[in-house]
N, CA, C and O atoms as a DFTB+ gen file, in Angstrom:
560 C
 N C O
     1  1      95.026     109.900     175.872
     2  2      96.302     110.252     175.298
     3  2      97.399     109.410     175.905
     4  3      97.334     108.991     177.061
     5  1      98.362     109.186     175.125
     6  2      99.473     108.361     175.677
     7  2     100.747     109.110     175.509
     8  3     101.249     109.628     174.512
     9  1     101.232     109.012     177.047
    10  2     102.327     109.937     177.415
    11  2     103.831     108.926     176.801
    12  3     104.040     107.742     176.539
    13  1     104.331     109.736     176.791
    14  2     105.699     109.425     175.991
    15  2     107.118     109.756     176.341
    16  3     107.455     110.938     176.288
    17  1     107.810     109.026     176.621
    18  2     108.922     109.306     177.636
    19  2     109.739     109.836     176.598
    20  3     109.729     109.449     175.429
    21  1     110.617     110.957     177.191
    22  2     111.423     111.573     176.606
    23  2     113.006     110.719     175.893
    24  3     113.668     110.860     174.864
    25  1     113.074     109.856     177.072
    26  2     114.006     109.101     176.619
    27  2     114.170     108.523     175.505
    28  3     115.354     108.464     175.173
    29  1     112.998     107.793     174.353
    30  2     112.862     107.187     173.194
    31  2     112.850     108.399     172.160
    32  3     112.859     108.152     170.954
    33  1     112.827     109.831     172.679
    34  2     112.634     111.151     171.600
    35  2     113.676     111.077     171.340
    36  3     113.814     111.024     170.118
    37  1     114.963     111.026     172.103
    38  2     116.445     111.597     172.063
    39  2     117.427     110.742     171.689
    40  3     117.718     109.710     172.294
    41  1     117.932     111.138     170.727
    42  2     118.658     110.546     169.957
    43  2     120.224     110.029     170.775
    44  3     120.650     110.778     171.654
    45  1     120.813     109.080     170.526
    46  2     121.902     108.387     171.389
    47  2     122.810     109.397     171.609
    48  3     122.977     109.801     170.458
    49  1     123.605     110.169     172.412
    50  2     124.372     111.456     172.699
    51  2     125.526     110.653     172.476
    52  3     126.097     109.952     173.312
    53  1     126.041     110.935     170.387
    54  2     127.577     110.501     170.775
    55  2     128.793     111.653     170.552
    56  3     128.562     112.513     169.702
    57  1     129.602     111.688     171.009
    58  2     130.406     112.966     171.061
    59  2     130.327     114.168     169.655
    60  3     130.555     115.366     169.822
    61  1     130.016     113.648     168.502
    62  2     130.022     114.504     167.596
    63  2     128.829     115.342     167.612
    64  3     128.760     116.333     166.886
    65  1     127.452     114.845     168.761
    66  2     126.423     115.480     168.545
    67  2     126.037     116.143     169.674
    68  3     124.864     116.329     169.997
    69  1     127.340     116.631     170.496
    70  2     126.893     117.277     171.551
    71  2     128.375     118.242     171.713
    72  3     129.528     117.813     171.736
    73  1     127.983     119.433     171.798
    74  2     128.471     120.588     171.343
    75  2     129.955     120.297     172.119
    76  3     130.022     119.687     173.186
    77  1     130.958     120.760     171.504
    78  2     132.248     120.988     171.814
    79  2     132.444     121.762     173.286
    80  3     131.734     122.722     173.584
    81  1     133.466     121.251     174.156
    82  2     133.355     122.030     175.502
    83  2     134.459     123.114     175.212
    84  3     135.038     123.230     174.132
    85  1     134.728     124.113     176.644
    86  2     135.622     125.067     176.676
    87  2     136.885     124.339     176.930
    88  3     137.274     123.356     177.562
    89  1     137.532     125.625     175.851
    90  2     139.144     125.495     175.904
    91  2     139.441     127.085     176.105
    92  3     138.684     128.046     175.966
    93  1     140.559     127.032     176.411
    94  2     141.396     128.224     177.054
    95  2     142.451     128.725     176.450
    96  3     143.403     127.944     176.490
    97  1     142.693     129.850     175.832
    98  2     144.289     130.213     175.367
    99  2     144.697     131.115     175.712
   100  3     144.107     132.182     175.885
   101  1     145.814     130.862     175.885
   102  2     146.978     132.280     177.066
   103  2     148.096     132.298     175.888
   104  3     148.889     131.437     175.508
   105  1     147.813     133.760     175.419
   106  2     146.769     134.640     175.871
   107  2     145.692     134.590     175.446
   108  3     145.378     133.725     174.629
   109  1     144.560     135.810     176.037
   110  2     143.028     135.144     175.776
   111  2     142.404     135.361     174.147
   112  3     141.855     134.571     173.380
   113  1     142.800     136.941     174.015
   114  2     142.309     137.467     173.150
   115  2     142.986     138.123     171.760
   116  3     142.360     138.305     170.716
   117  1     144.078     138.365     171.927
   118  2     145.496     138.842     170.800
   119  2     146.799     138.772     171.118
   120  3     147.274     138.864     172.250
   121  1     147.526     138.563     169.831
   122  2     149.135     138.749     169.857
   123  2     149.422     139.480     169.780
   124  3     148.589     140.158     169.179
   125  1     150.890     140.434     170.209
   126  2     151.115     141.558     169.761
   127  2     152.665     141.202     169.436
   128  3     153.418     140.783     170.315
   129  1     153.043     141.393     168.185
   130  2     154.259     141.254     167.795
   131  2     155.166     142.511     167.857
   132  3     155.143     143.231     166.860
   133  1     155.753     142.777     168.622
   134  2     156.599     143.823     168.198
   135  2     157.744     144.339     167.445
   136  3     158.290     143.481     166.750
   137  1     158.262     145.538     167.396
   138  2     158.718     146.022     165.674
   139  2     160.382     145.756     166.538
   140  3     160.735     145.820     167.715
   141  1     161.165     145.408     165.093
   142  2     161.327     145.180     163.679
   143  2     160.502     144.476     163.280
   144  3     159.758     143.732     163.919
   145  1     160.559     144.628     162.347
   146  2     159.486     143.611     161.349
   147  2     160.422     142.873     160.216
   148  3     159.948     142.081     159.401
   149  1     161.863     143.246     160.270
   150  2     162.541     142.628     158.995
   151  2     163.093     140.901     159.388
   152  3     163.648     139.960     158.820
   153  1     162.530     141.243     160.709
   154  2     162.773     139.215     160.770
   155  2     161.946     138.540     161.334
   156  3     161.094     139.018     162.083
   157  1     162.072     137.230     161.047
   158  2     160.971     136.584     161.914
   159  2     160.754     136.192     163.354
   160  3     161.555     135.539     164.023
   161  1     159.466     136.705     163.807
   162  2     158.786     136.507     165.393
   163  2     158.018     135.705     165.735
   164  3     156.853     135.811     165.352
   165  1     158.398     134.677     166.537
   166  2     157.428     133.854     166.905
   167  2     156.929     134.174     168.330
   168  3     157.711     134.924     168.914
   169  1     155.981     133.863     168.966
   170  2     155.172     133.889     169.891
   171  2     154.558     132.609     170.369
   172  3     154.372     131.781     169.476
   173  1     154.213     132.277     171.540
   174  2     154.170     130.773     171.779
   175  2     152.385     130.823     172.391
   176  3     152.020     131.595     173.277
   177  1     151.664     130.040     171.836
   178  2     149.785     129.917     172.970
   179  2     150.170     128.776     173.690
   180  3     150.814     127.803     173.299
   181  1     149.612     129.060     174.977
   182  2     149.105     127.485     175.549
   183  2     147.964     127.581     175.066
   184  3     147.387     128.668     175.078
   185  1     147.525     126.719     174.658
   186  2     145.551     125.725     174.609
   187  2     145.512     124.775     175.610
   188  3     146.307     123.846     175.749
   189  1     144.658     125.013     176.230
   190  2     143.915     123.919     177.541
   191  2     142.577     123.388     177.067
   192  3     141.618     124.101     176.773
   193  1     142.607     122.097     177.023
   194  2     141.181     121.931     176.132
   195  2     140.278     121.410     177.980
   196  3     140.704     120.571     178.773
   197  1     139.223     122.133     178.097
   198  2     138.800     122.989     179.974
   199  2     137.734     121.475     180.041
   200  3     137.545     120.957     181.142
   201  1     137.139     120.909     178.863
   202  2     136.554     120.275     178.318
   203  2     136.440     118.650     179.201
   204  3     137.353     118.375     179.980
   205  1     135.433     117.784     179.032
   206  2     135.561     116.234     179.707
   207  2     135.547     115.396     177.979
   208  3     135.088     114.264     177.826
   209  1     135.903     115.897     177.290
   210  2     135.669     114.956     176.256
   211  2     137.225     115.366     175.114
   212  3     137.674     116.501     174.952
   213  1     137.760     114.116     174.493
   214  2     139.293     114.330     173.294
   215  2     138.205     115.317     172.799
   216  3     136.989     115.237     172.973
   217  1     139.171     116.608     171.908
   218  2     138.852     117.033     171.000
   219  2     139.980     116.990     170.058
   220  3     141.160     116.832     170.372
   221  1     139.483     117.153     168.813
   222  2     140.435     117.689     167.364
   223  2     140.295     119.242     166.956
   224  3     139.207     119.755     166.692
   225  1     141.748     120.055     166.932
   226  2     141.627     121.212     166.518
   227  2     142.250     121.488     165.260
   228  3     142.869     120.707     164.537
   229  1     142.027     122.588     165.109
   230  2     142.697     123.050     163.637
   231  2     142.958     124.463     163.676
   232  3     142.126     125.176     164.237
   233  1     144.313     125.142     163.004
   234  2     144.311     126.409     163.207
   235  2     144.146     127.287     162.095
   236  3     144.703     126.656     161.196
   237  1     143.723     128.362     161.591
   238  2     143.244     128.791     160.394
   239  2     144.120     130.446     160.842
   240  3     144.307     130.913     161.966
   241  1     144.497     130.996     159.537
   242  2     144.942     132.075     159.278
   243  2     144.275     133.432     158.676
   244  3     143.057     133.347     158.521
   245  1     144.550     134.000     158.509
   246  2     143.788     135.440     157.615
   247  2     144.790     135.932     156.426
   248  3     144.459     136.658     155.488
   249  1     146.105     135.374     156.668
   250  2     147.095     135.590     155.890
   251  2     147.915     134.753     156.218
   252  3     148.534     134.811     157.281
   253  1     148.078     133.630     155.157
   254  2     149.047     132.283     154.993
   255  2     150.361     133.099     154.669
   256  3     151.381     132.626     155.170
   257  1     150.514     134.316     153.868
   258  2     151.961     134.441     153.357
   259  2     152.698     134.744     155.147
   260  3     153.705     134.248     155.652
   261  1     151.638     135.802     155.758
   262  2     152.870     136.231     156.555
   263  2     152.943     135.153     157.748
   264  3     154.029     134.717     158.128
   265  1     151.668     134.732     158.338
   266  2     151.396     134.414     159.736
   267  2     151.650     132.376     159.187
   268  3     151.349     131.821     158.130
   269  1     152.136     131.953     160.137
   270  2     152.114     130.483     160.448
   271  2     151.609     130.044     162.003
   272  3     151.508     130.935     162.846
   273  1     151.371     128.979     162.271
   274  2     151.188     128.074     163.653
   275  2     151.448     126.669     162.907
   276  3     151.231     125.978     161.912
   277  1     152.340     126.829     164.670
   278  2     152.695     125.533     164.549
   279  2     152.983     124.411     165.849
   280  3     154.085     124.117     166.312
   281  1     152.077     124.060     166.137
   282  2     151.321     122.715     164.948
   283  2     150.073     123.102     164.480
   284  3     149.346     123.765     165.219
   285  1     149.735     122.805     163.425
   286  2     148.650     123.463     162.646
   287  2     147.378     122.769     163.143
   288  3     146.331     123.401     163.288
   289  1     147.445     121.930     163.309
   290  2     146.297     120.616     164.148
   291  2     146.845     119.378     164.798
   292  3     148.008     118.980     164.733
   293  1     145.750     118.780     165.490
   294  2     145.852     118.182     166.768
   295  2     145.159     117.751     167.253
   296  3     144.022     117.961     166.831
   297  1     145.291     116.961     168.318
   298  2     144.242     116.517     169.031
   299  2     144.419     116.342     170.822
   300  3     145.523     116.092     171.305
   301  1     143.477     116.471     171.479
   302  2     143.787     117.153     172.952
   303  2     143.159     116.208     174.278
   304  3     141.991     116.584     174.379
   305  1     143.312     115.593     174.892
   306  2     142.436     114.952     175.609
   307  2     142.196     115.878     176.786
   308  3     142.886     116.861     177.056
   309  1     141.057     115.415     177.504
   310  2     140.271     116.399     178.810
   311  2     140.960     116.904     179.456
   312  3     141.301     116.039     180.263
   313  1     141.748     118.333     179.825
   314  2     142.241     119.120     180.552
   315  2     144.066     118.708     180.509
   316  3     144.936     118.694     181.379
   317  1     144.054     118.409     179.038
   318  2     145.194     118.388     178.043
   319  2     145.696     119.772     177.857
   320  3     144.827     120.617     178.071
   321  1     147.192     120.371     177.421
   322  2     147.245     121.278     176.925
   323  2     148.469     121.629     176.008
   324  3     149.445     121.470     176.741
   325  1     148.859     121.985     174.902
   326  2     149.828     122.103     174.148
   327  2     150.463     123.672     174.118
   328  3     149.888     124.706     174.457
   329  1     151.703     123.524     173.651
   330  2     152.162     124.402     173.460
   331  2     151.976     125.154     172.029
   332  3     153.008     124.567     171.704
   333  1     151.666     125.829     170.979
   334  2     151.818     126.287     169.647
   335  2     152.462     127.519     169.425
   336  3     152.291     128.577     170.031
   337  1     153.444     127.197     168.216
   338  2     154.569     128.664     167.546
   339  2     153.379     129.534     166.475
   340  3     152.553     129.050     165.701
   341  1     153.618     130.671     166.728
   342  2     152.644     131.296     166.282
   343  2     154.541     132.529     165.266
   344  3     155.312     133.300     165.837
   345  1     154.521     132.138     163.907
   346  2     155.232     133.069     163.485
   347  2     154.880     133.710     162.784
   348  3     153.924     133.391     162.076
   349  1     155.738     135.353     162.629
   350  2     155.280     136.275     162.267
   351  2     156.434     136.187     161.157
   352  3     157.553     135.961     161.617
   353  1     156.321     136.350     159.564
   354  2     157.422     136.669     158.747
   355  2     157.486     137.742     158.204
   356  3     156.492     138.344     157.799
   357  1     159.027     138.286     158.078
   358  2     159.296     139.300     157.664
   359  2     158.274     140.226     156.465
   360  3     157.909     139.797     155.370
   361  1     158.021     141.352     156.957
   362  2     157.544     142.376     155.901
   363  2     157.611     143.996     156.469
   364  3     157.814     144.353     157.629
   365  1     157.403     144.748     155.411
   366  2     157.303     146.058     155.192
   367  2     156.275     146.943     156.226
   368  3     155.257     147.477     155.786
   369  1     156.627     147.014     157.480
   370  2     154.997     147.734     158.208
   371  2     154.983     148.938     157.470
   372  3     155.949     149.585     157.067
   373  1     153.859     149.147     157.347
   374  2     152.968     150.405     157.107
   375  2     152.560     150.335     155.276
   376  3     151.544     150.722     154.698
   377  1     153.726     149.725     154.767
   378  2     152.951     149.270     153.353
   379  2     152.509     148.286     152.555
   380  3     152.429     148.144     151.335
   381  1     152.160     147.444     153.770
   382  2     150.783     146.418     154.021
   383  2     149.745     146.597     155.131
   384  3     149.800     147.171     156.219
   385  1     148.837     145.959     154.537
   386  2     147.503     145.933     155.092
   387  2     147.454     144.923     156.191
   388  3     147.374     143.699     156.085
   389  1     147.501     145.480     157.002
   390  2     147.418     144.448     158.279
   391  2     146.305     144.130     159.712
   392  3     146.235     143.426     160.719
   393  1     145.422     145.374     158.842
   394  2     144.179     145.519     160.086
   395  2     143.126     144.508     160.113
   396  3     142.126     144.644     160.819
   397  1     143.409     143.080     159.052
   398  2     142.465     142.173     159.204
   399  2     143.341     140.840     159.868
   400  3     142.804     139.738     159.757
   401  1     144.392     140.906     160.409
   402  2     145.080     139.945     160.455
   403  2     144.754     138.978     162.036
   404  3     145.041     139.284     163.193
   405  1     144.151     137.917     161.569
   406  2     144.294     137.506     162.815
   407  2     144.378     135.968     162.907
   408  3     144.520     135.466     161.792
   409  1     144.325     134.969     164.040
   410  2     144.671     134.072     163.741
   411  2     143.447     132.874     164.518
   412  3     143.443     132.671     165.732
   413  1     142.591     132.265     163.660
   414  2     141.473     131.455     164.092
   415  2     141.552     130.049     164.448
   416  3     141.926     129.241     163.598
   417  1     141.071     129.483     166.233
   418  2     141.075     128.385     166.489
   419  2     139.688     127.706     166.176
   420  3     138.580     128.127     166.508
   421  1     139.946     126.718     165.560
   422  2     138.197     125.788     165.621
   423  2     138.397     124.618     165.880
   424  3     139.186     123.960     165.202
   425  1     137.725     124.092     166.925
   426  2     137.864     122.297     167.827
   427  2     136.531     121.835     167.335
   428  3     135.687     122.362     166.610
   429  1     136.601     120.726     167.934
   430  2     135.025     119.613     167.488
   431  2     135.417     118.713     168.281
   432  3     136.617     118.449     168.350
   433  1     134.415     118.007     169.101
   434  2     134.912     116.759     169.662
   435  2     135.550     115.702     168.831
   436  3     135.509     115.859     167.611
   437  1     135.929     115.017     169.147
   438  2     136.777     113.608     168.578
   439  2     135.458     112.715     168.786
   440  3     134.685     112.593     169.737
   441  1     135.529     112.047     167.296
   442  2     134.158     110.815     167.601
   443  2     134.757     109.602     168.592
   444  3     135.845     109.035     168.492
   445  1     133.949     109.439     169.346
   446  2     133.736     108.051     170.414
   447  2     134.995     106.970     169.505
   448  3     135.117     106.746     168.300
   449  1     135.581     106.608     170.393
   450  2     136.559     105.151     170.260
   451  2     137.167     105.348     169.150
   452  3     137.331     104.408     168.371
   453  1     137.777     107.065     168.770
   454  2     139.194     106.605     167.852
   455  2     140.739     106.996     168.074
   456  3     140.948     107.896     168.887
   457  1     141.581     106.546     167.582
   458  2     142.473     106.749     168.026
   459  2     142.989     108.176     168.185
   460  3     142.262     109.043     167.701
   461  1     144.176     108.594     168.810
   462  2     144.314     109.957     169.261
   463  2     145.107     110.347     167.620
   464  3     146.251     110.778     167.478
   465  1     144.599     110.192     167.060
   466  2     145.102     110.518     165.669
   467  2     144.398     111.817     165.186
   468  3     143.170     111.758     165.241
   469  1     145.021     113.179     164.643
   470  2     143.709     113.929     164.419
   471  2     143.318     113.355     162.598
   472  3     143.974     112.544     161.944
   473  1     142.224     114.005     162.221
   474  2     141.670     113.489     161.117
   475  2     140.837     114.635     160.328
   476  3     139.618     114.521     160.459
   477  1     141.287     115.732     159.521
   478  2     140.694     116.913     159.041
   479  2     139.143     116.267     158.364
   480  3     138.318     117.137     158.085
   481  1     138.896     115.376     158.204
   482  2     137.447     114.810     157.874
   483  2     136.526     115.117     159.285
   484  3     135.543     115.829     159.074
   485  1     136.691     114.740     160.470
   486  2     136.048     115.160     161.607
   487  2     135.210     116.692     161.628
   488  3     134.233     116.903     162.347
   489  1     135.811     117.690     160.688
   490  2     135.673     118.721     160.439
   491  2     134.570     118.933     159.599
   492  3     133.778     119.860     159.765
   493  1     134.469     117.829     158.408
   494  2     133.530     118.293     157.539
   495  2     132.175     117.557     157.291
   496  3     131.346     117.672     156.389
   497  1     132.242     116.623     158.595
   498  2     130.550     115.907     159.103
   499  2     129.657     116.749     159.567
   500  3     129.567     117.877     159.083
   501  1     128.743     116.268     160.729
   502  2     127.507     117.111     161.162
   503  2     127.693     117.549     162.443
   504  3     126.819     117.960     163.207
   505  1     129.070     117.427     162.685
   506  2     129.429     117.786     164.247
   507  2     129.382     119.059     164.474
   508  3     129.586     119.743     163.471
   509  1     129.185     119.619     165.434
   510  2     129.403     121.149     165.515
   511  2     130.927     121.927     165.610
   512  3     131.635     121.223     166.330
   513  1     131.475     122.801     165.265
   514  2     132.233     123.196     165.192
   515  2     132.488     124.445     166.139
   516  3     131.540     125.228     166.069
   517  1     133.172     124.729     166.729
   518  2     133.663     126.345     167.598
   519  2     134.631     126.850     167.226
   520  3     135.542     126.066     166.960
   521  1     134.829     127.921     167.085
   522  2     135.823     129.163     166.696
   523  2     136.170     130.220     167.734
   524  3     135.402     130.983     168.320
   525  1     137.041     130.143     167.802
   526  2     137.880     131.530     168.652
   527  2     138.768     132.556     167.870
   528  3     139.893     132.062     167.792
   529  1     138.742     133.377     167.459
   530  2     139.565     134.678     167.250
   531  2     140.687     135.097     167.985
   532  3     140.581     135.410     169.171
   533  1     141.903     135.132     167.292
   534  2     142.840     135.988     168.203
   535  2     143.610     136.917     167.077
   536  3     144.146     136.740     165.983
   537  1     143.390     137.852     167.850
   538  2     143.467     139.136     167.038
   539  2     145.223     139.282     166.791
   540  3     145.968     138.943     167.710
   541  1     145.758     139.776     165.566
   542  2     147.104     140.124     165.589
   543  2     147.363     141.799     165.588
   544  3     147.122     142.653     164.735
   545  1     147.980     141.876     166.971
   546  2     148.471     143.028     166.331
   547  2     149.993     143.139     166.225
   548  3     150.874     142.317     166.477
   549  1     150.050     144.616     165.699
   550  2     151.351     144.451     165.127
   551  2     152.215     146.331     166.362
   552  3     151.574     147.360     166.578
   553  1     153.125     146.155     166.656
   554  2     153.554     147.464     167.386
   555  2     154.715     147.940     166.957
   556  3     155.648     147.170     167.187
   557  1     155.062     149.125     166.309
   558  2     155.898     149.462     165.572
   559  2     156.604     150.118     166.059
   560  3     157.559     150.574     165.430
């Protein structure tokens, strides 16, 4: 039998094919906006990307009418960290539905040698993707 080095099995490790590292947001787990509700609240995340490799992020909503971030995407180099406006717009508490509301981070590494430009295509290759949840609540 002829032994076979692992090295020729494994495919070249370039950043899109090796899983996204940790990032950090303060706070960890939810917002809590507090009441009035007839104007608009913003709230501020740090993101620390905890990571040795650029990543590209993107921020996703559960509700575009009420909730915004801003900057919506980006890009972060190794133990980089930004500031983001997280606003809350005016509405009616209690006669809306608000128990699904929350606000979703997803990063991917940045492919090898491009510019610090982000690029929403990075998103829809074979790279892996991560998601974080942060829950909204609302206090009346």
């Amino acid at each position: 039998m002829q032994a076979y080095h692992s090295a020729r099995l494994q495919p070249d490790k370039t950043a899109q094919s090796i899983p996204p590292g940790a990032i950090i947001t303060q706070p960890n787990s939810k917002i809590i906006f507090n009441a009035p509700f007839d104007d608009r609240h913003t709230y501020h995340i740090k993101v620390i990307n905890y990571s040795g490799r650029r990543i590209g992020y993107a921020w996703e909503t559960t509700n575009l009418k009420r909730l915004v971030v801003d900057p919506s995407c980006g890009v972060l180099d190794p133990k980089e960290a930004v500031l983001v406006a997280v606003s809350c717009a005016p509405f009616d508490f209690g006669q809306e539905d608000t128990h699904d509301d929350r606000i979703i981070f997803e990063w991917i590494n940045a492919p090898d040698g491009v510019a610090k430009q982000f690029d929403r295509e990075w998103f829809l290759g074979d790279g892996m993707v991560r998601r974080k949840n942060l829950l909204i609540e609302y206090n009346p």
